[in-house]
C-alpha positions as CSV (number, residue, x, y, z in Angstrom):
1,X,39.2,-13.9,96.1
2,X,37.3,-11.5,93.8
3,X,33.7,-10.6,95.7
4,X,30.6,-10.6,92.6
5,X,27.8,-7.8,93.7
6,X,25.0,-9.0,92.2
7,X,22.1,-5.9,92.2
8,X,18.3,-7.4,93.3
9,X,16.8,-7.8,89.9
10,X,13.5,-5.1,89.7
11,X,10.6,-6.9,89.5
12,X,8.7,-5.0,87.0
13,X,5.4,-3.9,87.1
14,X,2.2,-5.9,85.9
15,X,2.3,-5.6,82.1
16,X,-1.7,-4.7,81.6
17,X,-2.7,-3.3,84.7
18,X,-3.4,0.1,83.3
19,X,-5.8,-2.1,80.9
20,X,-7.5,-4.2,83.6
21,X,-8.5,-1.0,85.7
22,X,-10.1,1.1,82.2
23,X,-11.7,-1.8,81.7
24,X,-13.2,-2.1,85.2
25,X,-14.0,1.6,85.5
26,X,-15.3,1.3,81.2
27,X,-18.1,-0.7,82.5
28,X,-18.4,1.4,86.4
29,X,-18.9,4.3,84.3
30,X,-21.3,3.2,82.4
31,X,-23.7,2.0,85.3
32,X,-22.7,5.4,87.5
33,X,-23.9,7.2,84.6
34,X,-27.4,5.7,83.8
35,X,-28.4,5.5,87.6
36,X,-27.6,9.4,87.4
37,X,-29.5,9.8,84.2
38,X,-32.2,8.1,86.2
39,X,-32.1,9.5,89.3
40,X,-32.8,12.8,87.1
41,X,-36.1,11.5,85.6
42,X,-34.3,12.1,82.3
43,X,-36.0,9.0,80.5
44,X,-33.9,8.2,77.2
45,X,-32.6,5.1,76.6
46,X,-29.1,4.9,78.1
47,X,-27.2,3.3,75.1
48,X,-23.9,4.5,76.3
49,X,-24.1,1.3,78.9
50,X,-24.0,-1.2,76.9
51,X,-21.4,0.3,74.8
52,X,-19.0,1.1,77.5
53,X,-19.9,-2.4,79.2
54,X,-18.6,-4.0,75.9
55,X,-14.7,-1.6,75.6
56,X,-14.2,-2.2,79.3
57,X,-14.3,-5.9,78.6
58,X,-12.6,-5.5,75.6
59,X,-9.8,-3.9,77.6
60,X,-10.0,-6.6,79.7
61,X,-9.3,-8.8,77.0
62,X,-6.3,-7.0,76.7
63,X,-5.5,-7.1,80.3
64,X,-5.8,-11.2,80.4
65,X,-3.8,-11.1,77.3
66,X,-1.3,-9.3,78.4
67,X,-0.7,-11.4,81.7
68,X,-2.8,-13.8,82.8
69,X,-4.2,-14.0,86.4
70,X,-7.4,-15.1,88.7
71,X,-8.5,-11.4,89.4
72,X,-8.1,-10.3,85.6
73,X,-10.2,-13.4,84.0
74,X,-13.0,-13.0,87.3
75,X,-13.6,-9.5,86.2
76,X,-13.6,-10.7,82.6
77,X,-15.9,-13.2,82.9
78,X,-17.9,-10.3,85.2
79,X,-17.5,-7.5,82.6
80,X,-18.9,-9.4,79.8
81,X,-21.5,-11.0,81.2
82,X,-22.7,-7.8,82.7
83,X,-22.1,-6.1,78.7
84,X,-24.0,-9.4,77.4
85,X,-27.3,-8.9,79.6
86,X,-27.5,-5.3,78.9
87,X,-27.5,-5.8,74.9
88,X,-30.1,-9.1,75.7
89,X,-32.2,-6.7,77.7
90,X,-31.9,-3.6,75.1
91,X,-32.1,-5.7,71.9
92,X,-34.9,-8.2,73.3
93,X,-36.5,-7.0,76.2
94,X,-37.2,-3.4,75.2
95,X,-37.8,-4.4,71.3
96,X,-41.2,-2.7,70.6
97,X,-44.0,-4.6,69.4
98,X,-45.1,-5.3,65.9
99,X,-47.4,-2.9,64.9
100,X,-51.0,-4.2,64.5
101,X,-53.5,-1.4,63.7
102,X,-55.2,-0.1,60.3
103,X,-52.9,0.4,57.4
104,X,-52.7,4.1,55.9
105,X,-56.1,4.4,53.9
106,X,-58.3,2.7,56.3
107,X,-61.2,3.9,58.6
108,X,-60.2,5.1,62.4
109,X,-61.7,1.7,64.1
110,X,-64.2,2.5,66.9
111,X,-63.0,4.7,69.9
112,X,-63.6,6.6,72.5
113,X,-61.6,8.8,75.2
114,X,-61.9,11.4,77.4
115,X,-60.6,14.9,77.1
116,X,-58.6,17.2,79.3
117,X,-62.3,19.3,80.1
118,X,-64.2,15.9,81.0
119,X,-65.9,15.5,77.3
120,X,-66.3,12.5,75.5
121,X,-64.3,12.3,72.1
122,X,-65.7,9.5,69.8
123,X,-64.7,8.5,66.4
124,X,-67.7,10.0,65.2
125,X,-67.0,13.3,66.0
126,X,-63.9,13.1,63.7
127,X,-66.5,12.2,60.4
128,X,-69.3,14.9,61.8
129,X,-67.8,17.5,58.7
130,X,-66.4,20.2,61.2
131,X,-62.3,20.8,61.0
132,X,-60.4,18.7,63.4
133,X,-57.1,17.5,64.3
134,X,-56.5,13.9,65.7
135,X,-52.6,13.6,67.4
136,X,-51.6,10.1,68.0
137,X,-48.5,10.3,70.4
138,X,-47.3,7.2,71.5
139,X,-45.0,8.7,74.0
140,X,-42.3,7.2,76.2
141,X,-42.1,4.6,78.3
C-alpha cells in the first residue's frame, strides 16, 4: 500500500485588500486633513476632500471588484456617499450668489459706513472733487 501526502493547500490572501484599506484611508485622509486645516484657522476651501473622498472610493471599486464581500461594498456604499455630499455641499451649497449690483459705468448707489476713526463715509464724499480711493473687498467667508 502506497501512502499519498497530500500538502494543506495555502489559502491565499484577499486579492484587493491592499485596495480596500487606500481606499478607506483616501477618504480618512482627506477629512483628518481639513479638520487640521480648520483647527488652524487657515480658511481656504479644502478641495483636496472631495477629491480624495472620490479615489478612495474609486479604489474601493477596485476592492469590490476584485473580491466581493459585505465589509468591502458597506464601506463602498460609505465612501461614496460621504465623496457625493462633499461635491453637493461644495458645488451647491457654497456656490456664490449671482451678482446683482450696478454694471461697470453706473453711479455708486447710495451708502454709507463707518470708518476705522469713528467718521461717517457717504457716497457723497467720493463725488466732493477731492482724490480718493474706494476698496471693495469682498473677503472670505
Amino acid at each position: 500500500m502506497t501512502t499519498l501526502a497530500t500538502t494543506p493547500s495555502v489559502v491565499p490572501r484577499s486579492r484587493g485588500r491592499g485596495y480596500f484599506w487606500a481606499g478607506l484611508g483616501a477618504c480618512l485622509l482627506g477629512l483628518a486633513a481639513t479638520v487640521i486645516q480648520f483647527s488652524l484657522h487657515i480658511m481656504k476651501t479644502p478641495w483636496y476632500s472631495p477629491v480624495l473622498a472620490t479615489v478612495g472610493a474609486i479604489l474601493l471599486v477596485v476592492a469590490v471588484a476584485r473580491r466581493r464581500s459585505i465589509p468591502r461594498v458597506i464601506g463602498l456604499v460609505l465612501v461614496a456617499a460621504f465623496a457625493g455630499l462633499q461635491w453637493y455641499l461644495f458645488g451647491v451649497l457654497l456656490k456664490l450668489p449671482d451678482y446683482n449690483g450696478p454694471a461697470v459705468g453706473q453711479p455708486v448707489p447710495a451708502f454709507a459706513a463707518t470708518l476705522a476713526n469713528g467718521r461717517t463715509f457717504r457716497d457723497n464724499d467720493l463725488r466732493d472733487g477731492s482724490r480718493q480711493v474706494l476698496v471693495l473687498f469682498r473677503g472670505r467667508w
